[in-house]
C-alpha positions as CSV (number, residue, x, y, z in Angstrom):
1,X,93.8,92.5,90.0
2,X,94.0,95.9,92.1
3,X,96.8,97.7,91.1
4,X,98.2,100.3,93.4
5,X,98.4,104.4,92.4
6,X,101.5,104.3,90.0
7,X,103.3,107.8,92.4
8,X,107.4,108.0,91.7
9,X,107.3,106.3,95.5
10,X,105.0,103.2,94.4
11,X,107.0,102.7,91.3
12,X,110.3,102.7,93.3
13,X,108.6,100.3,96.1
14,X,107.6,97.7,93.8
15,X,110.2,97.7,91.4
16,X,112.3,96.8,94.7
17,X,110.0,94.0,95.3
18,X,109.9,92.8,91.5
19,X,113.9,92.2,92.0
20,X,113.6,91.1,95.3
21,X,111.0,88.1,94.1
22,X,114.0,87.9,91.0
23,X,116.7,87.5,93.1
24,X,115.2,85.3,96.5
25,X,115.4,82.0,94.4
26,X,119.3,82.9,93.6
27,X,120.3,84.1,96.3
28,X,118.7,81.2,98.6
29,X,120.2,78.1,96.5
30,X,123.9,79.3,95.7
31,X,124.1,81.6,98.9
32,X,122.7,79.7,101.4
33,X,120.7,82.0,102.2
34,X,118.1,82.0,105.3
35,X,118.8,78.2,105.6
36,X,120.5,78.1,108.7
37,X,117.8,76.0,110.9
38,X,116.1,72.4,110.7
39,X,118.9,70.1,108.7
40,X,120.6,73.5,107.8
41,X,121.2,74.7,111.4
42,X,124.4,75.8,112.9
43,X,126.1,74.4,116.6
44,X,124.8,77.4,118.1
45,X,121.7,79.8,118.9
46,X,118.8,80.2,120.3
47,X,116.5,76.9,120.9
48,X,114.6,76.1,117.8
49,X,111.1,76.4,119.4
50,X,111.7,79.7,120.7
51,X,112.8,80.6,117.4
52,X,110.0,79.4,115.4
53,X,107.6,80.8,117.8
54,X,109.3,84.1,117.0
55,X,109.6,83.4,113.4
56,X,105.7,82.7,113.7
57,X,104.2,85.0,115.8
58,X,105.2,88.0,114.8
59,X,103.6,87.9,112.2
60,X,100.4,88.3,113.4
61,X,101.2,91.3,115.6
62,X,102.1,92.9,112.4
63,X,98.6,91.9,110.8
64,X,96.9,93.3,113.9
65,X,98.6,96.5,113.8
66,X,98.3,97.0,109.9
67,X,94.3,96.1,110.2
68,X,93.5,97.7,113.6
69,X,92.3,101.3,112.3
70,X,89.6,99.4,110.2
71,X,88.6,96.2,112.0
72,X,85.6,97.6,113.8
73,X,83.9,98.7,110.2
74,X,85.4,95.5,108.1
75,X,83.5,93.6,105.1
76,X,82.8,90.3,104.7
77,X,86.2,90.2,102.4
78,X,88.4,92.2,104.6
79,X,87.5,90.3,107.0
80,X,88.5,86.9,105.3
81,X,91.5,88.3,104.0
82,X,92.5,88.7,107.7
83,X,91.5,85.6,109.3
84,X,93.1,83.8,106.3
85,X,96.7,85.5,107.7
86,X,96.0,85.2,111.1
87,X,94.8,81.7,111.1
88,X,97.3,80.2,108.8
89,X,100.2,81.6,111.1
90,X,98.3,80.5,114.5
91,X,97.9,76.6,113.1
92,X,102.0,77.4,111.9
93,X,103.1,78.9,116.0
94,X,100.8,75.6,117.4
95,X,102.9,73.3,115.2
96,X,105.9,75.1,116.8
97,X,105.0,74.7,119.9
98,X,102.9,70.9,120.0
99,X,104.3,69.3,117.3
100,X,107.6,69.6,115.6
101,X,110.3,67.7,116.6
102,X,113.7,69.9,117.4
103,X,117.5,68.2,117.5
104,X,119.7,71.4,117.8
105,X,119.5,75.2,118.2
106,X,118.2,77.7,115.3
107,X,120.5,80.5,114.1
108,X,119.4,84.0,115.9
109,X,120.2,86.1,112.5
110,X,118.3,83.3,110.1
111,X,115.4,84.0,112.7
112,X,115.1,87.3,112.8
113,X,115.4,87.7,108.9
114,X,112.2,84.5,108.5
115,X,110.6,86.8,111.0
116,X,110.7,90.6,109.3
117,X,110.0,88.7,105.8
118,X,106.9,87.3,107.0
119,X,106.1,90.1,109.6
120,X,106.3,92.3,106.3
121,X,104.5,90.0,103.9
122,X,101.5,89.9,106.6
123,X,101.6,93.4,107.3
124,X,101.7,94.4,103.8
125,X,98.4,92.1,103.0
126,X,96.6,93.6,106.1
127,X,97.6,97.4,104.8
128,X,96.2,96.8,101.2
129,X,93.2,95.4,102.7
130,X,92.0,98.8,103.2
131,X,91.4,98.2,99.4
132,X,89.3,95.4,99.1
133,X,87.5,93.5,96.5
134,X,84.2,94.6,95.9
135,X,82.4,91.5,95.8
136,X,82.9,88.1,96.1
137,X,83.6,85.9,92.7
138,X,84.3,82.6,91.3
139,X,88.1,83.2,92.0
140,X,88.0,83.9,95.6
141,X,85.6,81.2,95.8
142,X,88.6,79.5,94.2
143,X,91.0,80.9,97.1
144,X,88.5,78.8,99.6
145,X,89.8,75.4,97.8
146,X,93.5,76.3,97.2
147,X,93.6,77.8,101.1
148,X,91.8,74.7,103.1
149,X,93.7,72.1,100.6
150,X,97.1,74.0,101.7
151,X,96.7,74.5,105.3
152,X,95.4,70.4,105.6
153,X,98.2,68.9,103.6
154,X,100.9,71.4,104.9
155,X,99.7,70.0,108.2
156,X,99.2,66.5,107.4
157,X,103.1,66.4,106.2
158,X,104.2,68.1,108.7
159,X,103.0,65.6,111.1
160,X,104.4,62.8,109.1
161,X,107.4,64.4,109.6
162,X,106.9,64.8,113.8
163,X,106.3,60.7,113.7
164,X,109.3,59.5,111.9
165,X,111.0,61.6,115.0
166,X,109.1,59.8,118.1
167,X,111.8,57.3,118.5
168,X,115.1,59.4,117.5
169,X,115.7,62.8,116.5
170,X,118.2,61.8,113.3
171,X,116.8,62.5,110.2
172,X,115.6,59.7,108.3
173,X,114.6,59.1,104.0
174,X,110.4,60.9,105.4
175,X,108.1,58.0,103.5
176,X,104.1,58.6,103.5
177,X,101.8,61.2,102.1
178,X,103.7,62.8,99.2
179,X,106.8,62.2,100.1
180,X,106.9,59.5,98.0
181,X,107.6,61.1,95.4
182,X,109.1,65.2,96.9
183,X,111.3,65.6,99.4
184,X,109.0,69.0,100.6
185,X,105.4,68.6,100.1
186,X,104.7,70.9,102.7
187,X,105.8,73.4,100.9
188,X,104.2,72.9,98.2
189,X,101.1,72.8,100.6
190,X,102.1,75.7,102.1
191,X,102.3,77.8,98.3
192,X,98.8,76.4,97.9
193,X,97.7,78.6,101.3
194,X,99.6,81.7,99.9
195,X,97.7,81.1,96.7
196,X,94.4,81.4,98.3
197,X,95.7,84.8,100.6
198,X,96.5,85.9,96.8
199,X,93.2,85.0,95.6
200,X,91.5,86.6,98.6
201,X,93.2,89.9,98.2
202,X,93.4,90.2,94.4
203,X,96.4,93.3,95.2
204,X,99.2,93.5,93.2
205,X,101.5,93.5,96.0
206,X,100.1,90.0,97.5
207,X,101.0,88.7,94.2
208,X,104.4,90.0,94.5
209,X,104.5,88.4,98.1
210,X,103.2,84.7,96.8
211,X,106.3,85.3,94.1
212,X,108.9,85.9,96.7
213,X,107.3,82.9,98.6
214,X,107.4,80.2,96.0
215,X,110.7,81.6,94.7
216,X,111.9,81.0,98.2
217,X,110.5,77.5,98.8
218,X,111.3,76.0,95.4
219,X,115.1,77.1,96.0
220,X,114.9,75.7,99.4
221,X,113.5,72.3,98.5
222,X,116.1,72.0,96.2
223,X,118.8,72.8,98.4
224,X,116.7,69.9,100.8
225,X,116.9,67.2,97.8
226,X,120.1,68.0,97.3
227,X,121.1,67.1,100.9
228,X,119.1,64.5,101.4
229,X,121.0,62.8,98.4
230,X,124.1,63.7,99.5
231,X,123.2,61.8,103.2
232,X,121.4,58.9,102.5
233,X,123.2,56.5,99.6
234,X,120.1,54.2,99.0
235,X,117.9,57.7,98.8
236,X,115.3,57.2,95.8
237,X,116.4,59.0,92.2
238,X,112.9,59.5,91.1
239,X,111.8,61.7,94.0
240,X,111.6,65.0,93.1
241,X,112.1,68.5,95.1
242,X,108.8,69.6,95.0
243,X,106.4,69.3,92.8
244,X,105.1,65.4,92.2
245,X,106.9,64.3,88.5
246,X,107.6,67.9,87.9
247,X,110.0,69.9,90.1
């Protein structure tokens, strides 16, 4: 693990994150948090593709500018710590844009916020990357498996998803792939990604980030379970939020 230099500013700046990783599962499941697009959205907004290209993009504008002043004289790691960012949110704005199937309009304040939280998450990575790992080991080599797994099933679910929509936009009980038994494996797909960023980077703060992320993402799923009980009568009892038997 690389910790940062522990200055009066560092300690304040990641005690603030510490909480903020605390509070995001809270604060998403009893406030509603964030939520206000897919199933969640409200009557009004901006359309949902323009919002999730938003949401998506800006992220890796905010990579490029954190990495810029050390791209031409990057290692092998810094490198790979990059193009796990950059390529994860491409394959996430190409989704946005080829695939996903959109009923209703996004809320403009539910964007924006998705947007600066992963804007800052991918900026944050590409600034500590200054830092690297010295050398490549059997952990980041782990990262490899937990990254390719994630982005692949994240995908794959996500196009299951985009097919039970051909026909009709309404939501429907998802069947296939995991969702047999959770409600959101792409999100646990998508953790698995975050994981491997983690492992690539090794920083403290990329930790922090992956905490914020699954705290956000399990409190979401259940929020999803919840109303996808609440909607469908015949929905199946043994299928879980998240996490297959688990969660």
């Amino acid at each position: 693990m690389i910790f940062p230099e522990w200055t009066n500013s560092n300690i304040i700046f990641y005690s603030i994150l510490v909480i903020g990783a605390i509070v995001t599962a809270p604060a998403i499941y009893y406030g509603n948090g964030l939520l206000k697009y897919s199933k969640f959205r409200t009557d009004s907004g901006i359309p949902t593709r323009l919002g999730m290209f938003i949401l998506y993009f800006s992220p890796i504008v905010a990579l490029y500018f954190s990495a810029r002043d050390y791209l031409e004289n990057a290692s092998l790691i810094q490198w790979i710590v990059i193009a796990s960012i950059g390529l994860h949110f491409t394959k996430r704005v190409l989704e946005s844009l080829f695939l996903h199937k959109y009923s209703g309009p996004t809320g403009l304040s539910t964007t924006i916020s998705i947007a600066f939280f992963y804007s800052f998450a991918s900026f944050f990575i590409g600034y500590l990357n200054r830092n690297p790992l010295h050398s490549i080991d059997v952990l980041f080599m782990l990262g490899f498996v937990f990254y390719i797994v994630g982005n692949i099933g994240n995908f794959v679910h996500h196009k299951i998803l985009a097919d039970l929509r051909k026909d009709s936009l309404a939501y429907v009980i998802p069947k296939g792939g995991l969702f047999k038994y959770v409600v959101c494996p792409h999100y646990l797909f998508e953790v698995f990604t975050w994981l491997g960023i983690f492992l690539f980077s090794r920083h403290l703060g990329a930790l922090l980030v992956l905490g914020m992320i699954i705290a956000y993402l399990c409190a979401r799923s259940l929020v999803t379970l919840k109303w996808y009980r609440e909607k469908f009568a015949d929905f199946p009892k043994q299928v879980r939020a998240m996490i297959p038997f688990v969660f």
